[in-house]
Structures are given as C-alpha cells and as structure tokens.
C-alpha angles and dihedrals in degrees: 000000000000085000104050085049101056083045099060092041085049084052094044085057090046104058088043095055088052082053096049092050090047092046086041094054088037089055092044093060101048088040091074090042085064097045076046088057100034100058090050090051083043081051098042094047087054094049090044081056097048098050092041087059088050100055089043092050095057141355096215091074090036086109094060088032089060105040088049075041094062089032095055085045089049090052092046094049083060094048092055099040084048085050089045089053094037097039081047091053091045084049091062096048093053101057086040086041090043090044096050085053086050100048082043101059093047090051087050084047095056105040091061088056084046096050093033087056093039091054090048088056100051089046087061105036079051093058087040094065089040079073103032080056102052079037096047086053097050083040091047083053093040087053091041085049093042081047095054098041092046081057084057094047095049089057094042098054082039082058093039092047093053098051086044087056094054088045088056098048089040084048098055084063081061091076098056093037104079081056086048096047091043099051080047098054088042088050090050087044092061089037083062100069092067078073116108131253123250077249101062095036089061092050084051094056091041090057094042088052086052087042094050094045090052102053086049101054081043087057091043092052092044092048088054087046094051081047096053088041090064099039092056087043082056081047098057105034086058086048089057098036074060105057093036092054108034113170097215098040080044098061092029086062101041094053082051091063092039110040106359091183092054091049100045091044083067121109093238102026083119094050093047088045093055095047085051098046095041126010097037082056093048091040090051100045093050096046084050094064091034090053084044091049090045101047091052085054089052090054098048088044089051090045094052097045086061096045095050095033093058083037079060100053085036090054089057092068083048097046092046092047088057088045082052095049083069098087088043090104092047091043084051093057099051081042094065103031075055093058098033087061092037084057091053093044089054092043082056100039095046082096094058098056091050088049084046099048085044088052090046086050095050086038092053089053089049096058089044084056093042084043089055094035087057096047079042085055092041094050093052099037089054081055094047098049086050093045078045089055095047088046084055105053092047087048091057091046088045086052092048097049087045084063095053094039089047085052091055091049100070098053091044084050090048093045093047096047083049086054091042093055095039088051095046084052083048093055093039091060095036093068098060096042078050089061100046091057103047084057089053092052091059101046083046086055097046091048083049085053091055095042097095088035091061090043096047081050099054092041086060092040087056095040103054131017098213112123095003101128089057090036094050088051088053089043098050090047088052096043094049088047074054104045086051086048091046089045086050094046089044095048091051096056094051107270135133126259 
C-alpha cells in the first residue's frame, strides 16, 4: 500500500512539475512579449516626451509637435493594448505558475509523508522479519522434530496395530473358553466321586499303622539277628584263633624243632603229635567253612537290616501320606463347592468376556484408524518440513531484500524531505511574485482605460490649435507622470532605463 501510494505521489509531482515547465516556457514567451511591448510603450512614451516638449517649446512646430505628438500616443495605444495582451497572458501563467508551485508542494508534502511512512514501515517490516527469521529457523526444528516423532509414531501405532490384531484373533478363543472351563470342571466334579469315603480311609490308615508297626519290629528283629550273627562270627573266629594257636601244641612243637629228643622223651609227646597230625587238621577244616558260612550270613543280615531299616524310614512318608489322605473327603467337598462357584462365576462373567472381545475388536479399529491417522500425519509432517525448509529459505531472502530496501529508504527519505523544503521556498516566493503581478495587470488595465482617452486627446490637439498652449502644459505633465510610469513598468519587466 506504502508503495502505490508513493507511486502515485512520485506521478502527482510529476504532473505538476510538467505544469510548472509549460507554464514556465509559456511565461517566458510572453514574457518577452511583454519586454517587446513594453519597449515600444517605453518608445512611444519618450517620443510622446519629446514631441510634447516640442510643441511646448515652440508653436511654430506645434504642427509637427502635434502630429509626432499623436504618432508617439498611437504607438503607445498599441503598446498598451500589446502589454495588456501580453501582461494578460503572463496573468494566466502565474496562477497557473503559482498553482503548479502549490500542487507541488502538496505533492512534495505528501510524498515525504508518503516516504517517511513508507520507510517506517519498512523499518518495521524489517524488524518483523528479523523475528519471523529467527522464528522461521526454531519453527523449521520444531517441524523437523514434530517430522521425526510423527516417523516414531507411525511405527509405534504400526507396532501397536499389529499386537491389537493378535489380540483380536487370541480373543476370539475367549468366547468359546467359560463353556471349555465349565465341561472341564464338570468333568473334575464327576472325577471327584472316585474319591474314598471317610470309612475306607480309616481302614487304610489302620492298615498303614499295622503296616508301619510291622516293618519296625521286622527291622528290629533283623537288626538282633545281624547282631547274633556277628557275635557267633566273633565265636568262631576265637575258636579258631584257638586251635590254631594252642599254647601247649605251640610250645610242643616248637621244642620239636628245637630240641626233637627232648620233645619226643615227653609223656604225651604221642598224644600231642596225634592232635597235631589229626584232629587240629579236622578242627581247622570245620571252623573254616563254618567262618565262610558265617561270614556270608553276616553279609546277607547285614544286608537285610539296611534294607528294612531304610523300608522303615521310607514307609513314614507313606504312612504320613496316608495320615494326610484323611482330610481328602473333606478336601473333595471344598473342591467341589470351589468349582461349582467357579462354574457360576463363569456362567456370569461369560458376558464380560463378549463385551471384552467386542471392546478388543473396536479397539483394534481403532487402532487400524489411529495406524492409518499416524502414516496420514507422517506423511503430512514430512511435507510440511519440506514446505518449513522452503519457508525458511524465502524468509532469509526476504530478510536479506528488507536490508537493502531498509538501506534505500533512508536516502529516498533524505532526497524527498530535501524536495519538500525547496518547494515550500518556491511557494513562498511565488506568492509574492503572484501578487506583484497581479498589481502590474491592473495598472496595465488602467493604462488600457485612458488609452482612447490620450488618443482622442492627441487627434483634437492635432486638429485645432485652441487651448493648446494650456493643453500642451497638461499634456507634458501627464506625459512626463507616463513616461516615469512607462520607465518603472519597463524596468520591471526586465528592460533598460
């Protein structure tokens, strides 16, 4: 707006300034129409002197005095009635002179409001780019930021979309599920009834007791039997520590090594050589297979001690799992008051579940909406960082232009305050010169008002004689008041005394 208008102040001027040099050239011309008839009034008003002076010098030339008298008043006449045209003309050019200045001026006026408001604005719309710049750079990083978030989202929703869409197709499971659970409760109910009666369950841990006691006196007597074996196995091996090492056959057979007279010279050397020779052998070969037979029964006792001894401490467990099978009925019972309100908690929730599979199906098109909503955004937001980035880049060039156009301002603002204040000096000497001329047009006029007067004057003057001498006098008075006149108006217009 700032700049159509400027234009249209610039083309005011303009216009005016055209005027001004027409109206210039125009006054000019007849300008030197006027100087032209002027100097011919100027002429005319000397000549009308001189011949005055003649006629008044002397009456015998009062014929040629009078007729150069008449001569000098006609060409005045015409002078006057030339200046009248010509002072007319310049009349005209001044108020149109005068009237150029004034339009002008105002144009001048108004072009530096023009330019002083155009530079303020571009001051400011220069400091308001300033702002949308350093704007347009944090917006083009928010954008960038909002792009690259909206490509996370995107991926997230598509996530999210896909888990919404298994959920969908496990939930679907959910409505055949409470009829599942109940046929298999009922299913547990009936298993249920194998289960035994208080009754039996008594007899059960009757017998285990019996059982329990049983195995304990077993590994009790086992453990006795283990403990004889072993004290016969002690038995027999000192039996046979004995007959191996008897003292007498020991030192009966050591004399026989060492002095074998001596032995045999001794009252029971035969009977010490026969036990030696039969019955040791005898007594030694039965305690072997005895020691053998008793050391396998050792084994074996030993053997069955450990085995019923850990049956024992095995048989606890099972004795205490058939203690615990006491509170089975009882168990059974809660058990199936439990299922049976499981089953009516299914039957009432089974609702539930269809409104929640419904809800997993809207939610899961909703997510499919919100899926296709966050590409949609993507989409956009990767546009609108490239349309951010463009933005960015015009705003800078626009930034950049505002500087220079900022910069020219302020000489346009410098050259039109320096028009403003030469055109106001222009109007302030035009009036005057307005004025002066307007004083000049209506002495020319008045000089135009006396011109047939003068030459009606002079035609009588050259005609008849009567009264001349008086007439001349008032003539040549009036002529001299109009020669200064003519020499003031002459001078005025730029002629020379």
């Amino acid at each position: 707006m700032v700049l159509n208008k400027r234009k249209k102040i610039i083309i005011g001027g303009a216009t005016a300034a055209v005027l001004i040099v027409s109206s210039v050239t125009g006054g000019g011309m007849v300008l030197n129409a006027l100087q032209r008839g002027t100097g011919q009034l100027n002429d005319g008003a000397v000549a009308l002197e001189q011949g005055a002076e003649k006629i008044v010098n002397g009456a015998s030339t009062l014929k040629d005095g009078s007729q150069g008298l008449y001569t000098g008043i006609e060409q005045y006449t015409q002078g006057v009635s030339a200046l009248g045209e010509g002072t007319g003309q310049l009349h005209e050019g001044m108020k149109k002179y005068t009237g150029a200045v004034s339009l002008l001026k105002q144009g001048a006026d108004g072009l530096y409001n023009g330019v002083y408001g155009y530079t303020t604005a571009v001051n400011g719309m220069h400091q308001g780019i300033q702002v949308l710049d350093q704007g347009a750079s944090v917006l083009e990083q928010g954008i960038s930021g909002l792009s690259n978030g909206a490509g996370k989202l995107s991926d997230g929703t598509e996530t999210l979309n896909d888990g919404m869409k298994m959920l969908d197709e496990n939930s679907k499971a959910l409505l055949a599920a409470p009829d599942m659970i109940v046929d298999g409760l009922t299913q547990l109910k009936q298993g249920l009834n194998v289960v035994p009666s208080e009754t039996d369950i008594q007899k059960l841990m009757q017998g285990s007791t019996t059982v329990k006691t049983t195995i304990n006196g077993m590994s009790q007597v086992a453990t006795g039997i283990d403990t004889t074996v072993l004290t016969l196995q002690t038995t027999i091996n000192g039996l046979k520590q004995t007959a191996y090492s008897s003292q007498e056959l020991n030192q009966f057979a050591q004399l026989l090594v060492t002095d074998p007279g001596t032995a045999l010279s001794l009252p029971n050397a035969q009977g010490m050589i026969q036990a030696m020779a039969g019955a040791y052998v005898t007594t030694s070969t039965a305690l072997d297979g005895a020691s053998t037979t008793i050391t396998g029964m050792k084994n074996y006792t030993s053997q069955l001690s450990t085995g019923l001894s850990q049956l024992n401490q095995n048989y606890q467990y099972i004795d205490a799992g058939v203690q615990a099978l006491a509170v089975l009925p009882t168990a059974a019972k809660a058990l199936e008051q439990g299922m049976n309100g499981m089953i009516g908690v299914i039957q009432k929730e089974k609702d539930g579940i269809v409104t929640y599979v419904q809800g997993v199906k809207t939610a899961y098109q909703g997510t499919m909406a919100l899926n296709s909503g966050a590409k949609e955004l993507k989409n956009g937001s990767e546009t609108l960082d490239n349309g951010a980035k463009k933005l960015t880049l015009g705003i800078h060039e626009l930034y950049n232009g505002s500087s220079q156009l900022s910069q020219v301002g302020g000489s346009l603002k410098e050259g039109s305050l320096t028009l403003m204040q030469s055109l106001g000096q222009l109007h302030q000497t035009s009036t005057p010169l307005l004025m002066g001329m307007n004083t000049l047009y209506v002495g020319i006029q008045k000089l135009d008002e006396i011109k047939a007067g003068l030459l009606k004057g002079a035609l009588a003057i050259k005609d008849g004689n009567s009264g001349v001498n008086d007439a001349m006098n008032g003539l040549y008075e009036g002529i001299k008041t109009l020669k200064k006149g003519t020499n003031q108006l002459y001078s005025t217009v730029g002629g020379k005394e």
